[in-house]
DOKOLBA-101233 format. One record per residue (C-alpha): residue number from 1; residue in three letters; x, y, z. Coordinates in pm, 1 decimal. Layout:
<atom><num>NUM</num><residuo>ALA</residuo><c1>X</c1><c2>Y</c2><c3>Z</c3></atom>
...
! end
This chain:
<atom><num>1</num><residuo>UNK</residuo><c1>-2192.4</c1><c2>225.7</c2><c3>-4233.1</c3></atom>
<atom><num>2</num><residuo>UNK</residuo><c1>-2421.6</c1><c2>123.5</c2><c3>-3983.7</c3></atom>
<atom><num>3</num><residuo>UNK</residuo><c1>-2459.3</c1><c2>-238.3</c2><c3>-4112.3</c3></atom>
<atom><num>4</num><residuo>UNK</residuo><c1>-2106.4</c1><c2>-262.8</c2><c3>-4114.9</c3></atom>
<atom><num>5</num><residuo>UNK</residuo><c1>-2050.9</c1><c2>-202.6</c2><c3>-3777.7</c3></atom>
<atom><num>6</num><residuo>UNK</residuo><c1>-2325.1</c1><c2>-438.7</c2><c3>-3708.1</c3></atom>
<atom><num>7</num><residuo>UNK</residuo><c1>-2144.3</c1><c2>-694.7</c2><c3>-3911.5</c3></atom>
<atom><num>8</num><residuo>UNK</residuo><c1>-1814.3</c1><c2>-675.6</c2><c3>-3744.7</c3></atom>
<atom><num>9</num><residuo>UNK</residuo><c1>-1986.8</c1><c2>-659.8</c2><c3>-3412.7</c3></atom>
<atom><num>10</num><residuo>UNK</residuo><c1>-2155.6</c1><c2>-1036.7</c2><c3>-3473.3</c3></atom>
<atom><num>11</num><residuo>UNK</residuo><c1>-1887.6</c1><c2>-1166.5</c2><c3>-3666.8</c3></atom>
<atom><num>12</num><residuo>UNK</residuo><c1>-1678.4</c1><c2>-1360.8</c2><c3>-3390.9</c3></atom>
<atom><num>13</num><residuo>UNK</residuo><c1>-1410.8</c1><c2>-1100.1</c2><c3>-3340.8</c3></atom>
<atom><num>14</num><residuo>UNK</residuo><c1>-1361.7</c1><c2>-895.0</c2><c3>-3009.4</c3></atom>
<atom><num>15</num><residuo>UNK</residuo><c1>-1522.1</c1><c2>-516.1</c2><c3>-3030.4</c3></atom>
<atom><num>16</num><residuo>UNK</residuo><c1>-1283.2</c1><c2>-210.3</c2><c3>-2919.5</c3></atom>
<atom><num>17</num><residuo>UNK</residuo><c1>-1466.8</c1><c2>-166.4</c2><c3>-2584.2</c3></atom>
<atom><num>18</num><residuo>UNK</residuo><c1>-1396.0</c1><c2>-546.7</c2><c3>-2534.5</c3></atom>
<atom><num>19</num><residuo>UNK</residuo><c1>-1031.8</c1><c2>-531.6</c2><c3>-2649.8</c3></atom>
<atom><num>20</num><residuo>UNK</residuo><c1>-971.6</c1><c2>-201.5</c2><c3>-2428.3</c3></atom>
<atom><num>21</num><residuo>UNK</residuo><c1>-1104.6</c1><c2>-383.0</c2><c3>-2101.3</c3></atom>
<atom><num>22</num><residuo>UNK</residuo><c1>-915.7</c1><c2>-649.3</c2><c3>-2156.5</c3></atom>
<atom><num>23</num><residuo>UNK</residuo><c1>-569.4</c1><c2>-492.2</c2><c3>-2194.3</c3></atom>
<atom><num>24</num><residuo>UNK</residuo><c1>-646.2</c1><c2>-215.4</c2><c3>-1900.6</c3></atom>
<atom><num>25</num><residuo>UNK</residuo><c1>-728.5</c1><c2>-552.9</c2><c3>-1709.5</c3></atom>
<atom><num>26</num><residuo>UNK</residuo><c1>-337.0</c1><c2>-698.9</c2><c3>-1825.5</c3></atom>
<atom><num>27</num><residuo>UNK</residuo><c1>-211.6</c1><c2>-368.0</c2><c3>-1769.4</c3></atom>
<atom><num>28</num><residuo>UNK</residuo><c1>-356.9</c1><c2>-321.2</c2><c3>-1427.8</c3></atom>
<atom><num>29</num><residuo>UNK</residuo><c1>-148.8</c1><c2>-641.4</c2><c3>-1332.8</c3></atom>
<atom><num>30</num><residuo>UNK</residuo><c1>150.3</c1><c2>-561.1</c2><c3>-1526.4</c3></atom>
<atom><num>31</num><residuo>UNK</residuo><c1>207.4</c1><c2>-224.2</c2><c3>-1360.8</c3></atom>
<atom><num>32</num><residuo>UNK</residuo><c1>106.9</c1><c2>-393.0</c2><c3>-981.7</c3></atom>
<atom><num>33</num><residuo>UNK</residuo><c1>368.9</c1><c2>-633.9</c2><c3>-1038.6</c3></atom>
<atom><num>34</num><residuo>UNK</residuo><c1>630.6</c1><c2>-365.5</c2><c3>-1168.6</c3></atom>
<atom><num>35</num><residuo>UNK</residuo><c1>565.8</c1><c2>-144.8</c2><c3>-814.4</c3></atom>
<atom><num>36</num><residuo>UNK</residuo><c1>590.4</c1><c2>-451.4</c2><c3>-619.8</c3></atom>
<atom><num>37</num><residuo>UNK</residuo><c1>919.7</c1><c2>-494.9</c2><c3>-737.9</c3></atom>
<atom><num>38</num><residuo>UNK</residuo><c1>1021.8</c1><c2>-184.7</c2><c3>-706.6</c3></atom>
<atom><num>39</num><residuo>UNK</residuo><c1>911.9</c1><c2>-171.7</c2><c3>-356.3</c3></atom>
<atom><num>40</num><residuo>UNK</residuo><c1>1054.4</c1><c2>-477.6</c2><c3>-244.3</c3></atom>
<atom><num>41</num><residuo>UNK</residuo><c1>1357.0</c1><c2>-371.5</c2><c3>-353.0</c3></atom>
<atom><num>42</num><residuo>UNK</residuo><c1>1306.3</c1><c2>-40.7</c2><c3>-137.7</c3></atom>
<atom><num>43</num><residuo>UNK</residuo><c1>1220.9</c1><c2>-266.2</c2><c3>165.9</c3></atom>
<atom><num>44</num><residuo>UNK</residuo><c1>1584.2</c1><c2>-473.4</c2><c3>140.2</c3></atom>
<atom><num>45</num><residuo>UNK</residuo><c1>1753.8</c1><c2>-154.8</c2><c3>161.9</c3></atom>
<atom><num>46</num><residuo>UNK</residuo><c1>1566.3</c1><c2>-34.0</c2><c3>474.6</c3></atom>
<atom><num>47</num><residuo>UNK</residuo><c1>1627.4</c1><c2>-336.1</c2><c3>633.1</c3></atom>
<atom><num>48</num><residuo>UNK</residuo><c1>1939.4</c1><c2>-341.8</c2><c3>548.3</c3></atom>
<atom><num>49</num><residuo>UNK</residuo><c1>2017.5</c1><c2>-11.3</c2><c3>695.2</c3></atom>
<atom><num>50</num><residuo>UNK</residuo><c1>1824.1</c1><c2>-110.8</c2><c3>1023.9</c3></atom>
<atom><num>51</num><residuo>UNK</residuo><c1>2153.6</c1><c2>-363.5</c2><c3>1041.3</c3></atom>
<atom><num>52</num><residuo>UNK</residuo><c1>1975.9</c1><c2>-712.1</c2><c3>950.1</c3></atom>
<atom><num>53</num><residuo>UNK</residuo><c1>2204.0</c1><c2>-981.2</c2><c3>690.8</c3></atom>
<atom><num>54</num><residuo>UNK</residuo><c1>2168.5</c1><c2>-1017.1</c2><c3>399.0</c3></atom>
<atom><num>55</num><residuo>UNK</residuo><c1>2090.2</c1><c2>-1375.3</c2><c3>478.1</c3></atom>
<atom><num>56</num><residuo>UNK</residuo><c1>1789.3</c1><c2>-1297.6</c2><c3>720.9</c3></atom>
<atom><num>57</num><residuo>UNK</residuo><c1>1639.3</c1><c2>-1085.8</c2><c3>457.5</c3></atom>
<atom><num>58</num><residuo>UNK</residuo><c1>1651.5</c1><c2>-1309.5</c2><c3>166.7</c3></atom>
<atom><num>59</num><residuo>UNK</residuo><c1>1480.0</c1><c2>-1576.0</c2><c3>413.2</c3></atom>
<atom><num>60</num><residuo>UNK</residuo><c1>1212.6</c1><c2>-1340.4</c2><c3>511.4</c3></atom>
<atom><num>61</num><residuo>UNK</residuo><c1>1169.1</c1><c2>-1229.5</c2><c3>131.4</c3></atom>
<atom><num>62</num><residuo>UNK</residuo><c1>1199.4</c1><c2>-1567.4</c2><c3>-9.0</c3></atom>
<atom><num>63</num><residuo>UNK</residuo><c1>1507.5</c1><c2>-1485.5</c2><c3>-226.3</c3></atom>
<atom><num>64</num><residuo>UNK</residuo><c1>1853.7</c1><c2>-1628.2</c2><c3>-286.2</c3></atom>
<atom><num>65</num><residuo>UNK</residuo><c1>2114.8</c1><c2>-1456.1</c2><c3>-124.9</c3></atom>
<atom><num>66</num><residuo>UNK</residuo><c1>2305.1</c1><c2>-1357.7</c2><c3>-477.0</c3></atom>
<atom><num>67</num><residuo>UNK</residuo><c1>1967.1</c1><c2>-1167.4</c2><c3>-541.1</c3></atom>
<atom><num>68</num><residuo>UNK</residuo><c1>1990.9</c1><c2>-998.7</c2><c3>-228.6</c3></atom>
<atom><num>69</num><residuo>UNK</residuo><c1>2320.7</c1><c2>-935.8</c2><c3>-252.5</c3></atom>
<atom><num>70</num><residuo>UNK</residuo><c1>2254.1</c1><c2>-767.3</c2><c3>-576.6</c3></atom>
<atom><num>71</num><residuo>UNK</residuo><c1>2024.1</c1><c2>-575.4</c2><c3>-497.9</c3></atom>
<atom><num>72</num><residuo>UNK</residuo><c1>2240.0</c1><c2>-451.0</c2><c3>-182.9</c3></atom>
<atom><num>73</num><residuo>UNK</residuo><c1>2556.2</c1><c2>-344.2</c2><c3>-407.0</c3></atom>
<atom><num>74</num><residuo>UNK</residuo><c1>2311.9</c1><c2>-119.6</c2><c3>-601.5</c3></atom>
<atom><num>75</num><residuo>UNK</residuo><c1>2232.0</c1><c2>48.5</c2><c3>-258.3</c3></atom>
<atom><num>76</num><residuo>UNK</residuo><c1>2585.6</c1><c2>86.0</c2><c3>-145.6</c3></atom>
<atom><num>77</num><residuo>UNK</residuo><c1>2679.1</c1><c2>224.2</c2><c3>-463.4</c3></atom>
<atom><num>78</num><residuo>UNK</residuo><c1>2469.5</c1><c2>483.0</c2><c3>-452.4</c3></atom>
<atom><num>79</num><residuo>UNK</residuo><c1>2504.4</c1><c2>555.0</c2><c3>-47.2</c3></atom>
<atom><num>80</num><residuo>UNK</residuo><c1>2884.3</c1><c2>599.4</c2><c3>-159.6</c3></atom>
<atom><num>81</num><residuo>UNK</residuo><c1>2807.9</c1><c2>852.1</c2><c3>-416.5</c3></atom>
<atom><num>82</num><residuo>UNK</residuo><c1>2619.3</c1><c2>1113.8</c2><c3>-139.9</c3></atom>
<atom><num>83</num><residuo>UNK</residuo><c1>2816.1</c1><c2>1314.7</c2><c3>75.8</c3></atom>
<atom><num>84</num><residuo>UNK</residuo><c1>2767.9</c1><c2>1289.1</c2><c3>486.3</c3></atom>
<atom><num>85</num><residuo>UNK</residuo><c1>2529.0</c1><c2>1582.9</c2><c3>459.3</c3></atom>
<atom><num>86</num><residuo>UNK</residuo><c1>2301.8</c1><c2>1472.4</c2><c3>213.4</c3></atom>
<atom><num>87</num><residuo>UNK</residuo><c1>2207.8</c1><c2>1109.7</c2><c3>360.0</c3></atom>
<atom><num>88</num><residuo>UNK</residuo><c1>1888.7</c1><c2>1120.3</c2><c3>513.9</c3></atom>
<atom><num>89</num><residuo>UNK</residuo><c1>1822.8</c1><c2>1077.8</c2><c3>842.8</c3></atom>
<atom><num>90</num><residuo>UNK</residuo><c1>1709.2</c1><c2>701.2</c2><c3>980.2</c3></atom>
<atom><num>91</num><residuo>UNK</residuo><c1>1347.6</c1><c2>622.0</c2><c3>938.4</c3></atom>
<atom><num>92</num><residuo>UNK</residuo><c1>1148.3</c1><c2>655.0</c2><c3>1259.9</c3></atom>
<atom><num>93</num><residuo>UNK</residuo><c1>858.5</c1><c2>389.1</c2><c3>1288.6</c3></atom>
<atom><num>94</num><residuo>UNK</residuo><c1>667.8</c1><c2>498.9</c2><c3>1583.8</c3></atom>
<atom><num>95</num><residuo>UNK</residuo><c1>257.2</c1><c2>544.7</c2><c3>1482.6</c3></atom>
<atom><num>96</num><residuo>UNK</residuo><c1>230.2</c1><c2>907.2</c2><c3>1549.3</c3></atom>
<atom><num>97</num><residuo>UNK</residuo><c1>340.2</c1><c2>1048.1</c2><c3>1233.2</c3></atom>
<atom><num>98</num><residuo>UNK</residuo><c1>181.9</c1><c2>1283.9</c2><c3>1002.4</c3></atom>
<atom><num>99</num><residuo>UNK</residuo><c1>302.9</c1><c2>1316.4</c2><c3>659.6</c3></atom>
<atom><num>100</num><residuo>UNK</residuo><c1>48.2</c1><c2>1218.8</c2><c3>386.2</c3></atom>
<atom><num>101</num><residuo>UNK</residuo><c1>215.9</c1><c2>825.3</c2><c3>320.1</c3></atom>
<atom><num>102</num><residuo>UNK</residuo><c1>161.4</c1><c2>738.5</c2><c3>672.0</c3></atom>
<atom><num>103</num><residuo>UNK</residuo><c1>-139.2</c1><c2>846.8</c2><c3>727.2</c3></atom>
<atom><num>104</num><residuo>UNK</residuo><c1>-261.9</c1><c2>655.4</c2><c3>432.1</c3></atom>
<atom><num>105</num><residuo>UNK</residuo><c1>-106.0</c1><c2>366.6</c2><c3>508.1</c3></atom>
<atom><num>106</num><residuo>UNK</residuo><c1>-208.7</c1><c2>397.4</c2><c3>917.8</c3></atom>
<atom><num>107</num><residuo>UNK</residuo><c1>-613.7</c1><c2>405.3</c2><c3>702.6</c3></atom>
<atom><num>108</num><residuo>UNK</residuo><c1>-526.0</c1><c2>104.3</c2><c3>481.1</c3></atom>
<atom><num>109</num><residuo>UNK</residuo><c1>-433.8</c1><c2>-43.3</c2><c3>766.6</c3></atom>
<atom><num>110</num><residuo>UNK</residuo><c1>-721.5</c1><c2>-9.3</c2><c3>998.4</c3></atom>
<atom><num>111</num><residuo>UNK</residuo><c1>-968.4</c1><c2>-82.8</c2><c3>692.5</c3></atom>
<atom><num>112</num><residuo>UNK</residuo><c1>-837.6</c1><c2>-416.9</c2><c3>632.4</c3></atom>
<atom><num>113</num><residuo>UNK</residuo><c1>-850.8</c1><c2>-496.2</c2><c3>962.1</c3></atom>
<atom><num>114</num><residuo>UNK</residuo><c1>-1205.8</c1><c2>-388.5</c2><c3>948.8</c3></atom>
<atom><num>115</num><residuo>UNK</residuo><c1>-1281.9</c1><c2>-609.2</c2><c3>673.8</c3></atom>
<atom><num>116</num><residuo>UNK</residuo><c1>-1125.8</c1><c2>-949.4</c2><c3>796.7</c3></atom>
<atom><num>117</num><residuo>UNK</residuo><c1>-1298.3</c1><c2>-846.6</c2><c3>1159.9</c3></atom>
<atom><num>118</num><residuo>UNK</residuo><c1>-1647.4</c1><c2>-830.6</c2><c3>936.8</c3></atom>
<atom><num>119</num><residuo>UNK</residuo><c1>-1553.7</c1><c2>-1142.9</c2><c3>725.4</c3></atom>
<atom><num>120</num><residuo>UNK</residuo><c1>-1496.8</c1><c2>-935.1</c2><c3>418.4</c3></atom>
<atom><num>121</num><residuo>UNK</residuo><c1>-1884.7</c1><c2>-811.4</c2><c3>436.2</c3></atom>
<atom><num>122</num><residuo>UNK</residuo><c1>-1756.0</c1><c2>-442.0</c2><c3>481.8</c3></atom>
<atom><num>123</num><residuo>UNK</residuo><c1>-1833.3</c1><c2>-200.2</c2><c3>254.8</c3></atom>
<atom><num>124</num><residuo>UNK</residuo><c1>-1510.2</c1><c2>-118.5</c2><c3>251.5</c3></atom>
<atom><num>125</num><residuo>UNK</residuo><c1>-1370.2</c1><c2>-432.5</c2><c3>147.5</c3></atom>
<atom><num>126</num><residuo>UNK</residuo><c1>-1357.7</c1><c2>-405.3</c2><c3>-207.9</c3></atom>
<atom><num>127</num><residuo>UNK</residuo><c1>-1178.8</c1><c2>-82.3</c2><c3>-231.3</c3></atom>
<atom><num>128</num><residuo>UNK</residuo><c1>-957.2</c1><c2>-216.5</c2><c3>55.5</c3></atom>
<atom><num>129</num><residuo>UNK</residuo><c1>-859.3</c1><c2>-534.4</c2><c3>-193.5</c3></atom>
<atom><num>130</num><residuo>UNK</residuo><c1>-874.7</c1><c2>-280.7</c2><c3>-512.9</c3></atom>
<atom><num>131</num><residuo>UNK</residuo><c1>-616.0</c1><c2>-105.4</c2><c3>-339.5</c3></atom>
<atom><num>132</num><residuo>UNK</residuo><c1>-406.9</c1><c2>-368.1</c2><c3>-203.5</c3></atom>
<atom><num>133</num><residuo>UNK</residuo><c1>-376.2</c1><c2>-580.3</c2><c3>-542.6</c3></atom>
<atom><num>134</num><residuo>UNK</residuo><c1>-272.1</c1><c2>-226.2</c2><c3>-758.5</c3></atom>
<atom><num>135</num><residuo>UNK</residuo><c1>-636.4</c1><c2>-192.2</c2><c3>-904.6</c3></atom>
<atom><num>136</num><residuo>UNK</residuo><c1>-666.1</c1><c2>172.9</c2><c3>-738.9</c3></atom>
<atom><num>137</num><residuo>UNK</residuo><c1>-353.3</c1><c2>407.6</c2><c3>-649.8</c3></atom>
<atom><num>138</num><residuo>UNK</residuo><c1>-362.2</c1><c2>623.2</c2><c3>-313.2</c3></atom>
<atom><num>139</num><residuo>UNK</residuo><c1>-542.2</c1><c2>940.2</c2><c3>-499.4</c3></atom>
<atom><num>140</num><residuo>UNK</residuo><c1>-722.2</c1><c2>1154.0</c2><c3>-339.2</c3></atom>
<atom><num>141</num><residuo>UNK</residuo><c1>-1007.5</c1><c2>1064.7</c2><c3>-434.9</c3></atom>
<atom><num>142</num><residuo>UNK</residuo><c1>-986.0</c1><c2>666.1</c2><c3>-346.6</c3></atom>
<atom><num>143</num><residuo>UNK</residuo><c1>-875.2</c1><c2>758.3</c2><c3>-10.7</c3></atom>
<atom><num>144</num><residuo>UNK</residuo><c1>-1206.3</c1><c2>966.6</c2><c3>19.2</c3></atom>
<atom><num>145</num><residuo>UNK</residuo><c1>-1391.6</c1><c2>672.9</c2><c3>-118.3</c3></atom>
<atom><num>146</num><residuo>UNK</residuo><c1>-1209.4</c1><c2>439.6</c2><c3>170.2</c3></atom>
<atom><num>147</num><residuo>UNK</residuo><c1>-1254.4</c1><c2>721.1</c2><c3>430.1</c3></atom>
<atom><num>148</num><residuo>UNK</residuo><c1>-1631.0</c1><c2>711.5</c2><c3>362.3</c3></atom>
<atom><num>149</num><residuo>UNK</residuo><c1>-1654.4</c1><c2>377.9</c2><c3>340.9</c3></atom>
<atom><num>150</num><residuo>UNK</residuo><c1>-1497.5</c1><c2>238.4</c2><c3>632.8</c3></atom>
<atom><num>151</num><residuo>UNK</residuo><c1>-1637.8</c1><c2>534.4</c2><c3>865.2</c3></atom>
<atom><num>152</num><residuo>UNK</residuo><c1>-2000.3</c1><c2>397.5</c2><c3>709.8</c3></atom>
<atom><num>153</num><residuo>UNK</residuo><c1>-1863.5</c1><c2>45.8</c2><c3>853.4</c3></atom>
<atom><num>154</num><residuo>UNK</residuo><c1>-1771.0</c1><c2>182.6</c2><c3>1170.9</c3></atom>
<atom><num>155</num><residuo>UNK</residuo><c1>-2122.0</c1><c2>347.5</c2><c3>1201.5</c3></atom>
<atom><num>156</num><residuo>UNK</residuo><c1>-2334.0</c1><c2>21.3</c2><c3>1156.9</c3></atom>
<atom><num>157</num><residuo>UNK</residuo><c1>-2129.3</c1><c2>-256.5</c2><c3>1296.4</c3></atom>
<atom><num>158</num><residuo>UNK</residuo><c1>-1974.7</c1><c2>-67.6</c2><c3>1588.5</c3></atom>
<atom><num>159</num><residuo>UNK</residuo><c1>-2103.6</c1><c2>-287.8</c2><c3>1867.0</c3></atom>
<atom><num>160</num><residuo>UNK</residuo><c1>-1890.8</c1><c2>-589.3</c2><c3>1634.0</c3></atom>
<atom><num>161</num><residuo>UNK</residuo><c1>-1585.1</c1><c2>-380.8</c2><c3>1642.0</c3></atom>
<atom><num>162</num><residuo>UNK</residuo><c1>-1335.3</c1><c2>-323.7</c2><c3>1933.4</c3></atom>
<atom><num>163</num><residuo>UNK</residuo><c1>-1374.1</c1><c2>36.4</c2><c3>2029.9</c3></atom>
<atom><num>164</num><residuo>UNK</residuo><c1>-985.6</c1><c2>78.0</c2><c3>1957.7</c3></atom>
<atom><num>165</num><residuo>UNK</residuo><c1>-1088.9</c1><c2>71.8</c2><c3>1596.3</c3></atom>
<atom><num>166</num><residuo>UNK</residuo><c1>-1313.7</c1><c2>428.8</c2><c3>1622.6</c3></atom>
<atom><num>167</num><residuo>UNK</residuo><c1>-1081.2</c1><c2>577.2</c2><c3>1793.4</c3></atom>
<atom><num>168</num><residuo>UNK</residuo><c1>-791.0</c1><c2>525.4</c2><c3>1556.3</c3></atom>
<atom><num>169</num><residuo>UNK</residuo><c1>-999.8</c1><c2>591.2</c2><c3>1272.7</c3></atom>
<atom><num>170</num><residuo>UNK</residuo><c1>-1065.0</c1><c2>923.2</c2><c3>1440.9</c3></atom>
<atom><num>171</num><residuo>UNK</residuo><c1>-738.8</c1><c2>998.2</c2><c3>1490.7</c3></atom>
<atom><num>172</num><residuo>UNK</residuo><c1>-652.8</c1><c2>926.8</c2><c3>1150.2</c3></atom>
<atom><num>173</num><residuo>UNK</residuo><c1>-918.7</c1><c2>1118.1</c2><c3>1002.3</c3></atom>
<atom><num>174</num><residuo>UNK</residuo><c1>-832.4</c1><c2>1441.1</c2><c3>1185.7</c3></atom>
<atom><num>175</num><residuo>UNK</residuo><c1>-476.4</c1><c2>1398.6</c2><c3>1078.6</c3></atom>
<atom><num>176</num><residuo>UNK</residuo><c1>-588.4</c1><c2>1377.8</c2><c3>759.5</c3></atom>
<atom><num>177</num><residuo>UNK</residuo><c1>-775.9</c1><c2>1652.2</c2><c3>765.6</c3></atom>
<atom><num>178</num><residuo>UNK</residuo><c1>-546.1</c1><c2>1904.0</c2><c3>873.9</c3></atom>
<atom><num>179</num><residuo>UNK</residuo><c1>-224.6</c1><c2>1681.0</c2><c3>730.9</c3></atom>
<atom><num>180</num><residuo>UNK</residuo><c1>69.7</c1><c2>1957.3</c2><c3>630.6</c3></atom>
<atom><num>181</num><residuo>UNK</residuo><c1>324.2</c1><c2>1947.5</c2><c3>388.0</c3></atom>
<atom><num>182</num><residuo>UNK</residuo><c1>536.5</c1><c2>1722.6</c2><c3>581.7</c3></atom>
<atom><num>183</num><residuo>UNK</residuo><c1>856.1</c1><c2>1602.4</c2><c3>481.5</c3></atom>
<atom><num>184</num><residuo>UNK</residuo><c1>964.4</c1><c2>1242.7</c2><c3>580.8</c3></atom>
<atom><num>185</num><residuo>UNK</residuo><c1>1231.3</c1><c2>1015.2</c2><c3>549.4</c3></atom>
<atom><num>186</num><residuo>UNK</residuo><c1>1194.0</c1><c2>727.0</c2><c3>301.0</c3></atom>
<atom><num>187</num><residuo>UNK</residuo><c1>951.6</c1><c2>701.5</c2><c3>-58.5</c3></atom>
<atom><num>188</num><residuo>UNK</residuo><c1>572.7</c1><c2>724.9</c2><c3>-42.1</c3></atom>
<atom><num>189</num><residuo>UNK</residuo><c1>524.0</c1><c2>381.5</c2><c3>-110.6</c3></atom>
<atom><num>190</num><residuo>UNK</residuo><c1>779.9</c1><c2>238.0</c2><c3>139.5</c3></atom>
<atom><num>191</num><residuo>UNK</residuo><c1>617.5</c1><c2>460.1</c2><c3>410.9</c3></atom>
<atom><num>192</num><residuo>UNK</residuo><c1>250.2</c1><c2>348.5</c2><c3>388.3</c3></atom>
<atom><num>193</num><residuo>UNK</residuo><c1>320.9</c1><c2>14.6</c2><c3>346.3</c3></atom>
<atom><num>194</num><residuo>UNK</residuo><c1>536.8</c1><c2>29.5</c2><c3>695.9</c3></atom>
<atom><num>195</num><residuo>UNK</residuo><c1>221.5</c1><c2>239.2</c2><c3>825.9</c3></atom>
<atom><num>196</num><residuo>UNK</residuo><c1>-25.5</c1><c2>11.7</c2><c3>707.2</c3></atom>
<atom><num>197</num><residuo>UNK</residuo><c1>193.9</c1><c2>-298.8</c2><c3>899.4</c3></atom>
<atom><num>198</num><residuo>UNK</residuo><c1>257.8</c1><c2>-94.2</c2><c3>1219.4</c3></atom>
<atom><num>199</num><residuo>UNK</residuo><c1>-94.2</c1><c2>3.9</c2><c3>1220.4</c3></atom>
<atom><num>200</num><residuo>UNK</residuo><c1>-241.0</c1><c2>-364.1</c2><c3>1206.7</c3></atom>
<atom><num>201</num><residuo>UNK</residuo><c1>9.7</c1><c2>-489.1</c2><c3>1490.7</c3></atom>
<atom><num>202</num><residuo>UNK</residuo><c1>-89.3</c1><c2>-179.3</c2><c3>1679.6</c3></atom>
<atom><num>203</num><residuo>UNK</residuo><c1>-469.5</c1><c2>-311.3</c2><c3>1680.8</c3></atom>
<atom><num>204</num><residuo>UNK</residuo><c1>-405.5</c1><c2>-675.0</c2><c3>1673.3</c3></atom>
<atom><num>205</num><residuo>UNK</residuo><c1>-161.7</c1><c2>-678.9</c2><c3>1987.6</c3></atom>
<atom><num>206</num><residuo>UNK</residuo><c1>40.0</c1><c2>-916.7</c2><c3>1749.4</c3></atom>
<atom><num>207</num><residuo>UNK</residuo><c1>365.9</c1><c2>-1085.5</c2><c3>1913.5</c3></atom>
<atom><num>208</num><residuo>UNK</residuo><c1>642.0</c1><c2>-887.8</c2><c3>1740.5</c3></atom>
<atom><num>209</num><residuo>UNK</residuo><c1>949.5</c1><c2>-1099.7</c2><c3>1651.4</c3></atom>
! end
């Protein structure tokens, strides 16, 4: 039995273990590109309700306006279908907010920023790009990982880092700690991804359109 394993193992063709890796690898990238998608198309309906055309978001998304458009008649359809007391209330977008998503994304946020700041030699730059390019989810656990990670960056580069960056880590990280079951307009993915922007602009003082 042994010696046929060992056969199969040198004969040219690709092992189990090898095979496995390789399709989680595909996998990894087939399901990133699937919730990209799907939040994209999340993102055109926000901005849609926030009153931009369908003609400024396809430019900004780099779509045709037909796909936009598309996209758009799926959303009114289903706005028609809920009665006046069942539509949720308009997203807010101010920074203080403390349902799970945001926070998150407020973290995400602030890491990368950390990493580009340290010319991705941060500790936490690898889980930052894991994260960002669908490789890890937002589990518990990875945000632990990132938590640890970028406070460790904080620690030993802090006279490279603006002192704006401590503090909103520590603001985050108490949130965290003590974050409630709060409920919040909008899907977990389209909040932390608004979060993770807001956050960035917040501690980049970027121009805002």
């Amino acid at each position: 039995m042994a010696g046929k394993e060992d056969t199969h193992r040198n004969s040219g063709a690709l092992t189990e273990e090898q095979a496995g890796r390789m399709l989680a690898g595909m996998n990894e990238v087939i399901r990133a590109g699937e919730e990209m998608r799907k939040l994209r198309a999340e993102m055109i309906k926000l901005f849609a309700d926030f009153g931009w055309t369908q003609d400024k978001i396809a430019e900004l998304a780099d779509m045709s306006q037909p796909a936009v458009s598309k996209q758009m008649a799926k959303h009114v359809r289903m706005a028609k279908q809920l009665q006046p007391g069942d539509r949720p209330p308009p997203m807010r977008l101010h920074l203080d907010q403390r349902d799970l998503p945001w926070l998150e994304g407020r973290l995400w946020g602030l890491a990368e920023e950390v990493s580009e700041a340290l010319d991705d030699s941060a500790h936490c730059t690898r889980c930052v790009n894991a994260l960002a390019r669908g490789k890890k989810r937002f589990t518990s656990r990875n945000v632990d990982e990132l938590r640890r990670l970028l406070e460790e960056d904080l620690r030993r580069h802090q006279a490279q880092l603006p002192g704006g960056h401590r503090d909103a880590y520590d603001e985050i990280s108490r949130a965290l700690d003590i974050s409630a079951n709060v409920t919040a307009t909008g899907s977990a993915s389209v909040r932390r991804a608004l979060a993770h922007e807001i956050q960035r602009d917040h501690l980049g003082n970027r121009p805002r359109a």
